[in-house]
Biopython code that builds the backbone (N, CA, C, O; Angstrom):
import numpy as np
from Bio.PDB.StructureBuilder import StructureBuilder

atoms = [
    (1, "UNK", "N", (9.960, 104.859, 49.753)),
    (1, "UNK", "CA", (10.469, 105.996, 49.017)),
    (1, "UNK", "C", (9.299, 106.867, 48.589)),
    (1, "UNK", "O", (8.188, 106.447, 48.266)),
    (2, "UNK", "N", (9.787, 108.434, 48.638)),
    (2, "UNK", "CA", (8.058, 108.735, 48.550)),
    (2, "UNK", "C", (8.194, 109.531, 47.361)),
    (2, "UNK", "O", (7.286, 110.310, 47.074)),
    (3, "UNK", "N", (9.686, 109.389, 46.294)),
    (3, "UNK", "CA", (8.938, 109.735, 45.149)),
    (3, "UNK", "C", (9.692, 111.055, 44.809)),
    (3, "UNK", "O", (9.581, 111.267, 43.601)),
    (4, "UNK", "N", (10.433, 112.037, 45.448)),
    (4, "UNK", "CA", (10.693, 112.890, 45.703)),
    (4, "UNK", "C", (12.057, 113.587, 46.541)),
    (4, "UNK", "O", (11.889, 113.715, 47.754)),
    (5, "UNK", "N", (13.125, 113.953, 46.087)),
    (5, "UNK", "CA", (14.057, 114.223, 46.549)),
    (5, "UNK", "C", (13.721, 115.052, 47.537)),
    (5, "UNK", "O", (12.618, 115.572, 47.705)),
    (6, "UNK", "N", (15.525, 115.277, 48.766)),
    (6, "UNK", "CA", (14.936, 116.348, 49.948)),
    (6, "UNK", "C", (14.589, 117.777, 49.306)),
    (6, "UNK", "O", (14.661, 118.654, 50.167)),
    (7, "UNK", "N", (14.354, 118.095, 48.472)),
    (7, "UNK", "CA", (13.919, 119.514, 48.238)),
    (7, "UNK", "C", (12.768, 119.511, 47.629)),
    (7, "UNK", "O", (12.266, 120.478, 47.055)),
    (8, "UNK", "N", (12.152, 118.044, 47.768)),
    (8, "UNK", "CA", (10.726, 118.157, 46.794)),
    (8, "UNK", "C", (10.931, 117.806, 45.428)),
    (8, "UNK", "O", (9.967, 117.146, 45.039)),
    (9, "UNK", "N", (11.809, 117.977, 44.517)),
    (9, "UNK", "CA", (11.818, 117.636, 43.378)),
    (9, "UNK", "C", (11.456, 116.641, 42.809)),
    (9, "UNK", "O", (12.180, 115.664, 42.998)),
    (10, "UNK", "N", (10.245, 116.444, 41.907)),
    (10, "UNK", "CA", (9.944, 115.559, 41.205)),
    (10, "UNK", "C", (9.775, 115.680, 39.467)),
    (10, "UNK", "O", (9.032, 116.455, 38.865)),
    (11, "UNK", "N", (10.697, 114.671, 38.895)),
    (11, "UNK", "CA", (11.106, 115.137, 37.115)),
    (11, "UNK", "C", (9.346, 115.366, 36.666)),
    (11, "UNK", "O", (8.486, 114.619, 37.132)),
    (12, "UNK", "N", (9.083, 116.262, 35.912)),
    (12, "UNK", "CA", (8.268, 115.914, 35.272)),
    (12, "UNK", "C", (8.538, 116.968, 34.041)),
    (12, "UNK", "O", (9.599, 117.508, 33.725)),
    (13, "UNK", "N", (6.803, 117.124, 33.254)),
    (13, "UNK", "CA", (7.179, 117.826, 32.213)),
    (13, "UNK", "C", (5.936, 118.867, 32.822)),
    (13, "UNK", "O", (6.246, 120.033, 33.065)),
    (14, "UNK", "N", (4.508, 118.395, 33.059)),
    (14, "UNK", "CA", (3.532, 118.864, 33.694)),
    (14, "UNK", "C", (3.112, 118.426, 34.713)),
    (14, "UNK", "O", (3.503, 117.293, 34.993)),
    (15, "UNK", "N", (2.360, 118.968, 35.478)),
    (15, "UNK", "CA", (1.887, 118.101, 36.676)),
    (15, "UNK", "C", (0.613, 118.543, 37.637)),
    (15, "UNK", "O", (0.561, 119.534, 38.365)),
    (16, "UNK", "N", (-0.705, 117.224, 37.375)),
    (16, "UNK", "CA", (-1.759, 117.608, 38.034)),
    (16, "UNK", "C", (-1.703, 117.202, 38.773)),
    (16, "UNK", "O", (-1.355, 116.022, 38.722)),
    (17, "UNK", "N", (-2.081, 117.997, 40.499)),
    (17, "UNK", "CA", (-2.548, 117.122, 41.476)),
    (17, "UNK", "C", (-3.839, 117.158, 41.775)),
    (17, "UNK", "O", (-4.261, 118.235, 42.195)),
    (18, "UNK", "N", (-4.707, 116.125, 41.655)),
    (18, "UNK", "CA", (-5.767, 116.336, 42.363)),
    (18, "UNK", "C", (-6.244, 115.655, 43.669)),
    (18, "UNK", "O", (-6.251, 114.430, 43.793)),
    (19, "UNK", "N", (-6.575, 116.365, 44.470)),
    (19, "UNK", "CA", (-6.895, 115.567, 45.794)),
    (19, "UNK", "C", (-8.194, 116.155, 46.539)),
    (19, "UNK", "O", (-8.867, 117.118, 46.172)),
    (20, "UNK", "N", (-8.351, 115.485, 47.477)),
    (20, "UNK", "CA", (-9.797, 115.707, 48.088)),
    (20, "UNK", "C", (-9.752, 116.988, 48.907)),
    (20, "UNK", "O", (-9.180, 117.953, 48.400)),
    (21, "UNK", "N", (-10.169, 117.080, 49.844)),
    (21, "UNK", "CA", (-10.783, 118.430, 50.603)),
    (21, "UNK", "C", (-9.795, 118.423, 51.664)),
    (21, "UNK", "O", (-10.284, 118.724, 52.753)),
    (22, "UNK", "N", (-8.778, 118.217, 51.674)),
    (22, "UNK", "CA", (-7.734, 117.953, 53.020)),
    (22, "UNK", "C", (-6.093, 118.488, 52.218)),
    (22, "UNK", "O", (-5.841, 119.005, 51.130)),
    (23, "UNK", "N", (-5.405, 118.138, 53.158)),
    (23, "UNK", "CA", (-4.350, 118.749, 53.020)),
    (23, "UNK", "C", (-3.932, 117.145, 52.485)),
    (23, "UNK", "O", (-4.545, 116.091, 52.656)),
    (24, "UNK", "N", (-2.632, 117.420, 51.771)),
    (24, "UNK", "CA", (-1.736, 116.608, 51.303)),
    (24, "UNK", "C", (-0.832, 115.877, 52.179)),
    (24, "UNK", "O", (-1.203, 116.301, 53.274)),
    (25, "UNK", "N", (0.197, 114.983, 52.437)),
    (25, "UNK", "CA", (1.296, 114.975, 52.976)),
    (25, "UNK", "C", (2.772, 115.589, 52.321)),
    (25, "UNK", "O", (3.854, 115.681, 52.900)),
    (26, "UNK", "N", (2.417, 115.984, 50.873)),
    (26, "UNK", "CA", (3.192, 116.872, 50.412)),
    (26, "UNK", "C", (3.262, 117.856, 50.652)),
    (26, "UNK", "O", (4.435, 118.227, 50.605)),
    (27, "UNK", "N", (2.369, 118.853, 51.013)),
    (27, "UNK", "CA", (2.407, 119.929, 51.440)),
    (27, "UNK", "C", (3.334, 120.126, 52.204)),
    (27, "UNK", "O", (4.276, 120.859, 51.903)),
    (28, "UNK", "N", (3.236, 119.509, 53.326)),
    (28, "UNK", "CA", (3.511, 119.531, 54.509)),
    (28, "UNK", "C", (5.394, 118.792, 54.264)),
    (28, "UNK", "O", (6.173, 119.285, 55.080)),
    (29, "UNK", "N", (5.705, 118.301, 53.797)),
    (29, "UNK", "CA", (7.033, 117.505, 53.437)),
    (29, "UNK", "C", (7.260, 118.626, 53.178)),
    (29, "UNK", "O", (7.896, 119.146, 54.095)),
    (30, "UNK", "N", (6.938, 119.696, 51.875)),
    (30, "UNK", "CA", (7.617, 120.662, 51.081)),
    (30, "UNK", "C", (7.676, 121.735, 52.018)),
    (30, "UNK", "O", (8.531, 122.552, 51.679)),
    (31, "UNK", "N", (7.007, 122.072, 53.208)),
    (31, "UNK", "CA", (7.072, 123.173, 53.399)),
    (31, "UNK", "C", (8.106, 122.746, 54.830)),
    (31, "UNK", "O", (8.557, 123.584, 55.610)),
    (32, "UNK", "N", (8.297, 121.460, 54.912)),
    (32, "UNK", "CA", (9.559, 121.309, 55.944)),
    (32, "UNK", "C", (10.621, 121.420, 55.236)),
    (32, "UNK", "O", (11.494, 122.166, 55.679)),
    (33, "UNK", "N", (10.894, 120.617, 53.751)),
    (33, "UNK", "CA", (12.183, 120.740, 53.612)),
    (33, "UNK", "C", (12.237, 121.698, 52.328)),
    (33, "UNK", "O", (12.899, 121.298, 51.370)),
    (34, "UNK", "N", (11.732, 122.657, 52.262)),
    (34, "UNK", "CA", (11.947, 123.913, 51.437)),
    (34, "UNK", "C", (11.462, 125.372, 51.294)),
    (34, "UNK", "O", (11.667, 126.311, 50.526)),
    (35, "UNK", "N", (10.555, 125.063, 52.648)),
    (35, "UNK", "CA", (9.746, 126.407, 53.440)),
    (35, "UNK", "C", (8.604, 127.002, 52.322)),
    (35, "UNK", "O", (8.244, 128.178, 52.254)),
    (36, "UNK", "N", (7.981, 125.530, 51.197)),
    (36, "UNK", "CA", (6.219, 126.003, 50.815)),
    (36, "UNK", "C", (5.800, 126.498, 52.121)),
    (36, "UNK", "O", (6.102, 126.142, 53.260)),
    (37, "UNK", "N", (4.886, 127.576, 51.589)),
    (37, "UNK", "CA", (4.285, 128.348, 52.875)),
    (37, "UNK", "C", (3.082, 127.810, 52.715)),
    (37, "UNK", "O", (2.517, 127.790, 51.622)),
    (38, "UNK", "N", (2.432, 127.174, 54.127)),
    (38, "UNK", "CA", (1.166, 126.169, 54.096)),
    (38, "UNK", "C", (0.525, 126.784, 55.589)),
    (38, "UNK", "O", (1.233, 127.252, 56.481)),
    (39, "UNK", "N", (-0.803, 126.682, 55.636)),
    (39, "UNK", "CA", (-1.384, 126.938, 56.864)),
    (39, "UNK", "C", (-1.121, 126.208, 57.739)),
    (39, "UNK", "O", (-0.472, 125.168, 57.627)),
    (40, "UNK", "N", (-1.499, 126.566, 58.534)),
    (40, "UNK", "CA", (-1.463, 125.523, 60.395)),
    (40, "UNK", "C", (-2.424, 124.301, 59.583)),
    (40, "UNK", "O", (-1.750, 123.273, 59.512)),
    (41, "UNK", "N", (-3.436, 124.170, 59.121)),
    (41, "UNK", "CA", (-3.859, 123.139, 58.657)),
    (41, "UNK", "C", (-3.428, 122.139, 57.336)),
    (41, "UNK", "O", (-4.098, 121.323, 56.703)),
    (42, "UNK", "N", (-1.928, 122.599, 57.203)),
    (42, "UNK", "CA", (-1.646, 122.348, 55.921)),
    (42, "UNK", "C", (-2.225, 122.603, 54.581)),
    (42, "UNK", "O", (-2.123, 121.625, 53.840)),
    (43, "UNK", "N", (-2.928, 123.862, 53.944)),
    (43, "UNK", "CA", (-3.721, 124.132, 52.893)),
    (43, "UNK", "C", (-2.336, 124.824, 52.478)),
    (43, "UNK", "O", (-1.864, 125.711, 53.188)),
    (44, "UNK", "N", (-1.738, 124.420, 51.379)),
    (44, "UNK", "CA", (-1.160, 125.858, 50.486)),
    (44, "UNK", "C", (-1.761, 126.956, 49.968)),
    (44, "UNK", "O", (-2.852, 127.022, 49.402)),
    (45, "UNK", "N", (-0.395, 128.456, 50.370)),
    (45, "UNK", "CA", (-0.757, 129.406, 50.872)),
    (45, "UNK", "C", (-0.765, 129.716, 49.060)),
    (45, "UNK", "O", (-0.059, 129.031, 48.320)),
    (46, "UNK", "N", (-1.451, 130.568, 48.653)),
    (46, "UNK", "CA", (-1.984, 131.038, 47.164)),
    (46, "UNK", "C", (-2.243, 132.062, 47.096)),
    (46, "UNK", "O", (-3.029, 132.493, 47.940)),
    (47, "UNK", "N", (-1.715, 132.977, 46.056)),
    (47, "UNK", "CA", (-2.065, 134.358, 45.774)),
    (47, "UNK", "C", (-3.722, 134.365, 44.718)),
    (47, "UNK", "O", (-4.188, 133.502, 43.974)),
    (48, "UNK", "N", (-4.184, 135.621, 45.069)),
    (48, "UNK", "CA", (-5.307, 135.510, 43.884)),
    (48, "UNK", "C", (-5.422, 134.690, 42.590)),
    (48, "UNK", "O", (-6.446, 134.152, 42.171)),
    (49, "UNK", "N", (-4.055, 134.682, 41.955)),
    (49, "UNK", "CA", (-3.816, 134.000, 41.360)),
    (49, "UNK", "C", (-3.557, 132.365, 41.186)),
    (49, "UNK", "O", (-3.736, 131.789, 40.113)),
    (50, "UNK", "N", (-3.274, 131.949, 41.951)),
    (50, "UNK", "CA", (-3.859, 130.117, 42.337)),
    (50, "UNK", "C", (-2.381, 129.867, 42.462)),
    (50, "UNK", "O", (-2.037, 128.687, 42.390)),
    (51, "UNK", "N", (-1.060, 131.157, 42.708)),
    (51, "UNK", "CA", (0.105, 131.205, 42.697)),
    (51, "UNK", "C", (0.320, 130.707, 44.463)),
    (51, "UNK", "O", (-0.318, 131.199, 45.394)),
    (52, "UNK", "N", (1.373, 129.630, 44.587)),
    (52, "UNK", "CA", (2.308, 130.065, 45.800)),
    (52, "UNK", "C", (2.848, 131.360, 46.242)),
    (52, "UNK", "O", (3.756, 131.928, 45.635)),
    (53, "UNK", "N", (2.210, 131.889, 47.445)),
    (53, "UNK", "CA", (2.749, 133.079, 47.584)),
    (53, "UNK", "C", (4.431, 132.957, 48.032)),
    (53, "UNK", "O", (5.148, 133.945, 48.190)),
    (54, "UNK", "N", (5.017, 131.118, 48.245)),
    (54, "UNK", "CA", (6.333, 131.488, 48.415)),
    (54, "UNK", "C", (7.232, 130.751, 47.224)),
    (54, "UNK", "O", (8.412, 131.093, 47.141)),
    (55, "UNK", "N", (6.821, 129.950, 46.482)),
    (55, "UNK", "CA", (7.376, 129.474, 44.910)),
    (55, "UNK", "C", (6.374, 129.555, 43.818)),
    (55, "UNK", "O", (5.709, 128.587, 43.450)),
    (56, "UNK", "N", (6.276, 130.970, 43.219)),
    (56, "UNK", "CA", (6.023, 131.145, 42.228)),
    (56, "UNK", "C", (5.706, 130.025, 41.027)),
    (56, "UNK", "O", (4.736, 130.055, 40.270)),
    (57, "UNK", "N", (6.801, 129.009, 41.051)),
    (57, "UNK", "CA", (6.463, 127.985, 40.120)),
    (57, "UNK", "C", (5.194, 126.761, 40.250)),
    (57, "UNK", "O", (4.830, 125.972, 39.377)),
    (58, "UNK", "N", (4.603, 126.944, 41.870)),
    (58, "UNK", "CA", (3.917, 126.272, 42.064)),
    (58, "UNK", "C", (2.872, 126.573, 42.059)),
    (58, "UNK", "O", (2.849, 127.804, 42.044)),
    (59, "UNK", "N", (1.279, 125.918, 42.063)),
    (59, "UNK", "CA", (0.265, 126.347, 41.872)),
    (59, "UNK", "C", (-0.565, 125.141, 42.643)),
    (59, "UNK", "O", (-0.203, 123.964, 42.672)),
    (60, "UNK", "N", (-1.840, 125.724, 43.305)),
    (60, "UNK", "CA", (-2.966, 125.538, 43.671)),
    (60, "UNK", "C", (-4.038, 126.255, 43.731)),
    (60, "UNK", "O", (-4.182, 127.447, 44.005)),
    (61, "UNK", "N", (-5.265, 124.927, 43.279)),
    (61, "UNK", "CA", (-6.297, 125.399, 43.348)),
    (61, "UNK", "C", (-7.345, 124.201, 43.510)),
    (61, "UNK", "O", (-7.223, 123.048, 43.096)),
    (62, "UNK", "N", (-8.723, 124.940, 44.431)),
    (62, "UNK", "CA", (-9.413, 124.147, 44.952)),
    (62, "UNK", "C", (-9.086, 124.121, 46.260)),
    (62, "UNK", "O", (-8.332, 124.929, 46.803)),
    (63, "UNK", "N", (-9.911, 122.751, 47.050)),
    (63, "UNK", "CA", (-9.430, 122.315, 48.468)),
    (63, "UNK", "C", (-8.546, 122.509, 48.847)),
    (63, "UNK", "O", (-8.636, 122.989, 49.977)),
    (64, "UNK", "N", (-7.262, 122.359, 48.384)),
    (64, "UNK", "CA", (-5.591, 121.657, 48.849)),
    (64, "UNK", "C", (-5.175, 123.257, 48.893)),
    (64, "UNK", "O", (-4.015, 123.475, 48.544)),
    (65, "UNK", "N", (-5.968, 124.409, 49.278)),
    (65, "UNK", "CA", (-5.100, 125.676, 48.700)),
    (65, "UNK", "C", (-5.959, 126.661, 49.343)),
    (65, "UNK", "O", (-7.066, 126.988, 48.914)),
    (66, "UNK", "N", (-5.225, 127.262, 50.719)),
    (66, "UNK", "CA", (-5.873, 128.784, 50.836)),
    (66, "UNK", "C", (-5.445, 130.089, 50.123)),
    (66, "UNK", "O", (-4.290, 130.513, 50.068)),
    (67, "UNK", "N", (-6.679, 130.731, 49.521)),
    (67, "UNK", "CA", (-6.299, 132.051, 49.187)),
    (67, "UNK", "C", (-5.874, 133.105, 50.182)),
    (67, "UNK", "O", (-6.508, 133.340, 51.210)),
    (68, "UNK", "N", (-4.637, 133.799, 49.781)),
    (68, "UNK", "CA", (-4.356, 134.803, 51.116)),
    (68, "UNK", "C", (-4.351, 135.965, 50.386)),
    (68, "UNK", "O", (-3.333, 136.175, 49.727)),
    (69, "UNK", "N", (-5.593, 137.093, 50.321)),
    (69, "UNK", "CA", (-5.206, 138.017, 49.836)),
    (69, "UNK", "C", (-4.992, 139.137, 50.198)),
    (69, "UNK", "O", (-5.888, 139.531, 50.944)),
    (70, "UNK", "N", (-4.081, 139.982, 49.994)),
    (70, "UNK", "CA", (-3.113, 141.389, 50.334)),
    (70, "UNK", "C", (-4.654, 142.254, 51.202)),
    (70, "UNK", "O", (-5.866, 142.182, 50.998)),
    (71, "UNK", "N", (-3.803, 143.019, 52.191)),
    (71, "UNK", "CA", (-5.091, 143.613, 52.447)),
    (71, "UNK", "C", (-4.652, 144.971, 53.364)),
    (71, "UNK", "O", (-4.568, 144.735, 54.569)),
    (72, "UNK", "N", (-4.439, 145.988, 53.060)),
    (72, "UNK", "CA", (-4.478, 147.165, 53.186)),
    (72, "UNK", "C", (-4.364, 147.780, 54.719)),
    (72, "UNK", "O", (-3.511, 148.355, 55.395)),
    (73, "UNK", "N", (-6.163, 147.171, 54.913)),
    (73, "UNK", "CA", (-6.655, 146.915, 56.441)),
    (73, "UNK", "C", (-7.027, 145.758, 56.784)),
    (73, "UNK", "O", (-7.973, 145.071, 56.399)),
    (74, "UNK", "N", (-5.945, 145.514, 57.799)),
    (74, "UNK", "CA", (-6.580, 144.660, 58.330)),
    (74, "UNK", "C", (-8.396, 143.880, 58.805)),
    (74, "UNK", "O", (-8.841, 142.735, 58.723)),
    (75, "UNK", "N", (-8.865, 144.919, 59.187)),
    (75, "UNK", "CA", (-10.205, 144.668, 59.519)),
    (75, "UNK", "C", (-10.960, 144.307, 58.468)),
    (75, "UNK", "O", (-11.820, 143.434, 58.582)),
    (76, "UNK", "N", (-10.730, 144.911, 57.380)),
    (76, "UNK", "CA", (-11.531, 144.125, 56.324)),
    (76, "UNK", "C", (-10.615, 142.914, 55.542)),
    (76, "UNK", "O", (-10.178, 143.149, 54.415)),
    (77, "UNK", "N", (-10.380, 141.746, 56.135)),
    (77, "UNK", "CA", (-9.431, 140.639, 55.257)),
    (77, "UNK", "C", (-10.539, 140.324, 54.678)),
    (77, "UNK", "O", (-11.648, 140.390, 55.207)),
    (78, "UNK", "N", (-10.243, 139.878, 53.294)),
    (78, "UNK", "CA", (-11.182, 138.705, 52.680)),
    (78, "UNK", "C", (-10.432, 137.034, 52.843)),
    (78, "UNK", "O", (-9.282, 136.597, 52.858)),
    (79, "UNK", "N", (-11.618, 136.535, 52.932)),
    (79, "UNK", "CA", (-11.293, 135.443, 53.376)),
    (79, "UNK", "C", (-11.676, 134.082, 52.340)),
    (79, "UNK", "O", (-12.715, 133.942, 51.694)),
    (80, "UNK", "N", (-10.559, 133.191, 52.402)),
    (80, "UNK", "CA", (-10.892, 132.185, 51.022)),
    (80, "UNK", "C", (-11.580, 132.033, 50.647)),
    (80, "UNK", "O", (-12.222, 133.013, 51.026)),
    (81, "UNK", "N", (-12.618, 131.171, 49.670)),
    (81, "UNK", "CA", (-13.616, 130.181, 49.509)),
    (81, "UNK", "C", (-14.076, 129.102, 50.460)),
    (81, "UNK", "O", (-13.102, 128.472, 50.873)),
    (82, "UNK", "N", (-15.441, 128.588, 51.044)),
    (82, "UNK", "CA", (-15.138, 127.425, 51.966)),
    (82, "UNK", "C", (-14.807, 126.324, 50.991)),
    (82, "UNK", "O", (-14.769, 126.360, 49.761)),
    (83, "UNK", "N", (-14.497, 124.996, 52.126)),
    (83, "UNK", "CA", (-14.398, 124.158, 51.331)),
    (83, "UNK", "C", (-15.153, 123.038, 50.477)),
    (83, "UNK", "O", (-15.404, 121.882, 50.815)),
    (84, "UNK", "N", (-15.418, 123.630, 49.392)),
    (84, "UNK", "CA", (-16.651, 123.106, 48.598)),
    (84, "UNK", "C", (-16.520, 122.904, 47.250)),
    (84, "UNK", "O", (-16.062, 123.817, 46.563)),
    (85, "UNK", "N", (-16.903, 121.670, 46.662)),
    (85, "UNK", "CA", (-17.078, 121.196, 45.505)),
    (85, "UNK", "C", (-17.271, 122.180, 44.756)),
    (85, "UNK", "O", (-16.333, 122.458, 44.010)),
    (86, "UNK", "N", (-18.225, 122.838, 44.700)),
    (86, "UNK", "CA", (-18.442, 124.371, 43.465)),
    (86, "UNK", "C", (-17.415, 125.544, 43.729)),
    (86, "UNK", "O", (-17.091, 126.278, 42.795)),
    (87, "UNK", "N", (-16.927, 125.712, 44.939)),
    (87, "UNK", "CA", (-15.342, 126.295, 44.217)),
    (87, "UNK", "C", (-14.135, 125.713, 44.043)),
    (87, "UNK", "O", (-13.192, 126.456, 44.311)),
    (88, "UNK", "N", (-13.889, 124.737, 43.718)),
    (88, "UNK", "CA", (-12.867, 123.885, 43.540)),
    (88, "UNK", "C", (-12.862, 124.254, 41.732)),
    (88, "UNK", "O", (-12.068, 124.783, 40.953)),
    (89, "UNK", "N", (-14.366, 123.573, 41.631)),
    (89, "UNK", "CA", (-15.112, 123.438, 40.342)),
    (89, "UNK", "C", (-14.667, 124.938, 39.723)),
    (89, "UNK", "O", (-13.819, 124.973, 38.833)),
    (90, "UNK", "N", (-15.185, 125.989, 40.157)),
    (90, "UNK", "CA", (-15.170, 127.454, 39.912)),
    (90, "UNK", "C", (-13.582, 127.534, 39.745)),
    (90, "UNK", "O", (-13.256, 128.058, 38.679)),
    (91, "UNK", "N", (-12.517, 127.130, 40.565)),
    (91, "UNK", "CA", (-11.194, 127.765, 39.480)),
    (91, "UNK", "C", (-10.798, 127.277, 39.135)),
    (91, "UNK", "O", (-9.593, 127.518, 39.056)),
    (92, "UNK", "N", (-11.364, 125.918, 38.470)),
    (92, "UNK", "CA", (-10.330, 125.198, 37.406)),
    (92, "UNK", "C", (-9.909, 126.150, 36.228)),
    (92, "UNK", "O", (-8.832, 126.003, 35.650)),
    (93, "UNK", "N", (-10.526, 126.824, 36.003)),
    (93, "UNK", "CA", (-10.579, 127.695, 34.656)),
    (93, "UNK", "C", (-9.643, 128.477, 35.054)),
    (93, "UNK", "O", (-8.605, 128.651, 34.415)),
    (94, "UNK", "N", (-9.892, 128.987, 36.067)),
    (94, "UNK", "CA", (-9.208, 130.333, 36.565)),
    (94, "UNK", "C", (-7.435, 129.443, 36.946)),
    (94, "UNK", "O", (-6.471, 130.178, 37.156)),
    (95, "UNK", "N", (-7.303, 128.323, 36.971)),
    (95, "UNK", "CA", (-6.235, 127.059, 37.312)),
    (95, "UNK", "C", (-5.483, 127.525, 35.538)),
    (95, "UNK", "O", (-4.385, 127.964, 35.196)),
    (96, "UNK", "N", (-6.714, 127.154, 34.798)),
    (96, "UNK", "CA", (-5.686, 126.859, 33.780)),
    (96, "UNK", "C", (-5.503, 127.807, 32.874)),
    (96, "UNK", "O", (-4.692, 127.408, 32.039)),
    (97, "UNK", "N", (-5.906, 128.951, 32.638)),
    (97, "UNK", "CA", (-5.510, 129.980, 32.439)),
    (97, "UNK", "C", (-4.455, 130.601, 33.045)),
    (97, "UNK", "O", (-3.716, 131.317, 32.369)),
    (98, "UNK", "N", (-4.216, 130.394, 34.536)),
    (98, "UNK", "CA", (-2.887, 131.508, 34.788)),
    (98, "UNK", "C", (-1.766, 130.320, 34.634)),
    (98, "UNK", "O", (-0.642, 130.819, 34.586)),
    (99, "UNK", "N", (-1.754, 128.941, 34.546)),
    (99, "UNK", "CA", (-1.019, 127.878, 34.131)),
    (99, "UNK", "C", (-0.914, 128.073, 32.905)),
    (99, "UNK", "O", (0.280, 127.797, 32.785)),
    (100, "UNK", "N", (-1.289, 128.369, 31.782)),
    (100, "UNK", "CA", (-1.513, 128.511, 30.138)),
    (100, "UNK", "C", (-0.202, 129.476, 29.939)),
    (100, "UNK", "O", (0.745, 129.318, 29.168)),
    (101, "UNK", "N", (-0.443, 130.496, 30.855)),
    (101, "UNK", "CA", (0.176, 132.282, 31.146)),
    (101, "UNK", "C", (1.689, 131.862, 31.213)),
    (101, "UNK", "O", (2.559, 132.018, 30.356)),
    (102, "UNK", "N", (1.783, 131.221, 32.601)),
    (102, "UNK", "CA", (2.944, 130.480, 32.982)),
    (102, "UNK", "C", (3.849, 129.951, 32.564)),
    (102, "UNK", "O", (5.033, 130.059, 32.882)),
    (103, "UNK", "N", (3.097, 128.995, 31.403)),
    (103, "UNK", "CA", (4.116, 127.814, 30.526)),
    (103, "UNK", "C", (4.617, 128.808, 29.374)),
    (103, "UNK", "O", (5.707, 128.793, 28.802)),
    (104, "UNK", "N", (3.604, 129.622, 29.196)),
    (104, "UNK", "CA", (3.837, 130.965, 27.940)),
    (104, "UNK", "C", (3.700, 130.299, 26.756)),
    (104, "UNK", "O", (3.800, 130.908, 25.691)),
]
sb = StructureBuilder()
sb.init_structure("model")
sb.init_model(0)
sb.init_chain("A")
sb.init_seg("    ")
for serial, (resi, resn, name, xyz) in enumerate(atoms, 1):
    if name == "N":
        sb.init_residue(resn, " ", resi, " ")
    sb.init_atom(name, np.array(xyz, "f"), 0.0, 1.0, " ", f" {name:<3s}", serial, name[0])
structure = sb.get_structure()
């Protein structure tokens, strides 16, 4: 049992995940049975904000999470953070502040 109904749902009140430099097998569960939007490599997809760009209620940041941000022109995309200990490190803050925002 892995914890989690078919739509992903798991009771909680808060909830940290932390994981290493790879994709989850959650990711990848959620974005079969509820269409989280995740890369070909399984990274969840994240607005500037450390927001799911497709459930708002969800959040990543660090490894487990590409930034996709809006971009005008194409030719100039910016492109995530690599994957590295000092930006993982770098948005925790920026994690729990727009989480702080969130809970209100």
């Amino acid at each position: 049992n892995s914890g989690y109904d078919e739509c992903g749902m798991i009771p909680y009140t808060h909830c940290i995940w932390a994981t290493g430099a790879e994709s989850h097998p959650l990711s990848r569960d959620l974005h079969h049975q509820c269409g989280l939007s995740i890369t070909e490599r399984g990274w969840i997809e994240v607005n500037q904000h450390l927001q799911s760009i497709s459930h708002p209620n969800i959040f990543a940041a660090g490894d487990c999470c590409e930034i996709v941000f809006p971009s005008e022109d194409d030719t100039e995309k910016k492109k995530s953070p690599p994957k590295a200990g000092v930006y993982a490190v770098r948005s925790g803050p920026i994690l729990i502040e727009n989480l702080t925002r969130q809970l209100g």
